[in-house]
Structure formats: C-alpha cells, structure tokens
N, C-alpha and C positions, 0 to 999 in steps of 0.2 A: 653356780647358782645364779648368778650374776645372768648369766646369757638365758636361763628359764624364766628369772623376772622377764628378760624382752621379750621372749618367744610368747608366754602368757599375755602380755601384751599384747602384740603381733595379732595372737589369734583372737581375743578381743575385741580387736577390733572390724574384722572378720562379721563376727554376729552382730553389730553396730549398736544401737540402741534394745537390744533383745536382752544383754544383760544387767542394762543399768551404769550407771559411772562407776569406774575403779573405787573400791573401797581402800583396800589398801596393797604396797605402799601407799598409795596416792599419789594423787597429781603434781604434788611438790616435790617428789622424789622422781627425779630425772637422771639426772648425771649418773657415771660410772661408779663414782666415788657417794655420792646422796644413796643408791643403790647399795653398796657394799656396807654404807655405814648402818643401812637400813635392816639390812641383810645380819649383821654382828647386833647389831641393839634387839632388833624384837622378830625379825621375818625369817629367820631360821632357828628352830629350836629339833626337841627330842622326838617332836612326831613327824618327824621326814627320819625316814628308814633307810640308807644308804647300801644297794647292794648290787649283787651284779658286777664287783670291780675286779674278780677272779674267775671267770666264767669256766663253767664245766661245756667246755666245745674241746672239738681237736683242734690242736694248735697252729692247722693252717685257716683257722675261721680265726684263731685271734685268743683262742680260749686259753687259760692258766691248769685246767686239772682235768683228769680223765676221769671215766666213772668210779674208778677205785678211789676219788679224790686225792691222789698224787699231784704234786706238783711237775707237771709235763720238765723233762730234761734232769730231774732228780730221783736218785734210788729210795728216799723212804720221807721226804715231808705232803704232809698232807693239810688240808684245806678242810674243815667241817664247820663252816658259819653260812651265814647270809649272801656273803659274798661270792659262794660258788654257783647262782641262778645267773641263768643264761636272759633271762625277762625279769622283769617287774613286776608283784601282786599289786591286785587289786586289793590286798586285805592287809591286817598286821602280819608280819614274817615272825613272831613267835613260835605259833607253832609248825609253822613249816618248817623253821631252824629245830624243833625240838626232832621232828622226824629225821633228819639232815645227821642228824647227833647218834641216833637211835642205830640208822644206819650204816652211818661208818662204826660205832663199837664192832655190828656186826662185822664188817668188811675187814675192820685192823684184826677182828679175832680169827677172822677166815683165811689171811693171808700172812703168812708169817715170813720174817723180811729173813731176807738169808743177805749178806754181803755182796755183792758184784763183786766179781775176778777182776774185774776193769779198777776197782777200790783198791787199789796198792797205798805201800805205803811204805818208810824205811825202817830199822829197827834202831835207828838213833837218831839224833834231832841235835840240832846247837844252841839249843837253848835248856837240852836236858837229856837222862836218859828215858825212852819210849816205855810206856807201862802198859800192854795191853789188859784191856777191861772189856772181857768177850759177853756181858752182859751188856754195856752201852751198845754192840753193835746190833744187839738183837731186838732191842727192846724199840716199840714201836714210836716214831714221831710225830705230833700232830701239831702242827699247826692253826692254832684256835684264835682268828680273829674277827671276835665277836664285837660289832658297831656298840651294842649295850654295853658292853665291859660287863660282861659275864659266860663264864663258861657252862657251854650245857653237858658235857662229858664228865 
C-alpha cells in the first residue's frame, strides 16, 4: 500500500495543478516510515476491498483456482471469496462475492469428490492405529477466505 501511496502520487503529479494540492496523506508525510505510519493510523481502513490474491486463471498465467474453484495441484480445496477475481470492481464486491458463493454451492453439489488412486496411504501410522472415516473423504472442502470475516455459504 505503501508503493500505491507513490504511485498516486506519481500520477498526480502527471495532471499538475488540474487537481489541486494533495489533501491527504499530505505534504508532511514523506518518508517510508511517515507513509506506513500514516498508512496504520488513519489512510487504510475497511473500505479498501482486498481481492484478486487467488486468481481464477490457469496456472501458467499465474492463477491459484480453476473454474470449478479448485485450488490448481489439489484433489478437493476450494476458493469461494473475493479473492478468486482475476480484476478489480469498480463497485463494492459484496454482491459479486454473494454470486461467487451461490455458485460454487452449485458446482460442489454437481461435482461429487471421489478420492484419487494417486491418494494412498498406510493402514498404520507411529503415532497410532489408522481409523478410516470414509465420510471425511467425501465430503466436500471449501476454503472460505472472506477479507470481511464472514462467510457467505
């Protein structure tokens, strides 16, 4: 956030006198640290929407989940927040994430996980004996991390 205060700036100064002098931080707030301090006290709060850090791309663009919202290289966690837009709204992401939610109940109830062959595993352990529980393997995992701390499923 630190490097968007400059870059704001930057561009700023770009339009020269077309938008007036910096309100705020303001002009006292220079340094790295005046920035970051400025940043923690009052210039970042709850209305900056944080998303996009899980992107639904294939994973040689860079992306974390496919359209099933899978986490790419895993048999069954999934992603259904904010975090899976590959762009940034122009609007609030509530109800984009309420759709995002709507969707995947559909997609987990349309796809039902069956185990990978490749999922092995032994039938003892040294730290106990192994107790299959063939309902955990079925039942579906979602990965729900919602910026608001709430869940929409």
């Amino acid at each position: 956030m630190r490097e968007g205060v400059k870059l704001a700036r930057n561009v700023g100064v770009a339009f020269g006198t077309t938008l007036g002098a910096e309100i705020t931080p303001g002009p006292d707030v220079q340094t790295d640290e005046q920035i970051e301090a400025w940043l923690r006290g009052s210039g970042a709060s709850t209305q900056y929407h944080p998303a996009s850090s899980c992107s639904m791309l294939p994973k040689k663009l860079g992306g974390v989940v496919n359209a099933n919202l899978q986490v790419h290289g895993t048999a069954n966690v999934r992603i259904a927040d904010s975090s899976i837009y590959p762009f940034e709204f122009a609007a609030h992401l509530g109800s984009a994430t309420y759709g995002v939610a709507e969707q995947a109940a559909v997609i987990i109830q349309s796809n039902a996980f069956t185990v990978p062959s490749s999922a092995s595993h032994s039938k003892s352990s040294s730290i106990g004996q192994f107790v299959p529980i063939p309902w955990l393997a079925t039942m579906p995992f979602i990965l729900l991390l919602c910026v608001a701390g709430q869940s929409f499923i």
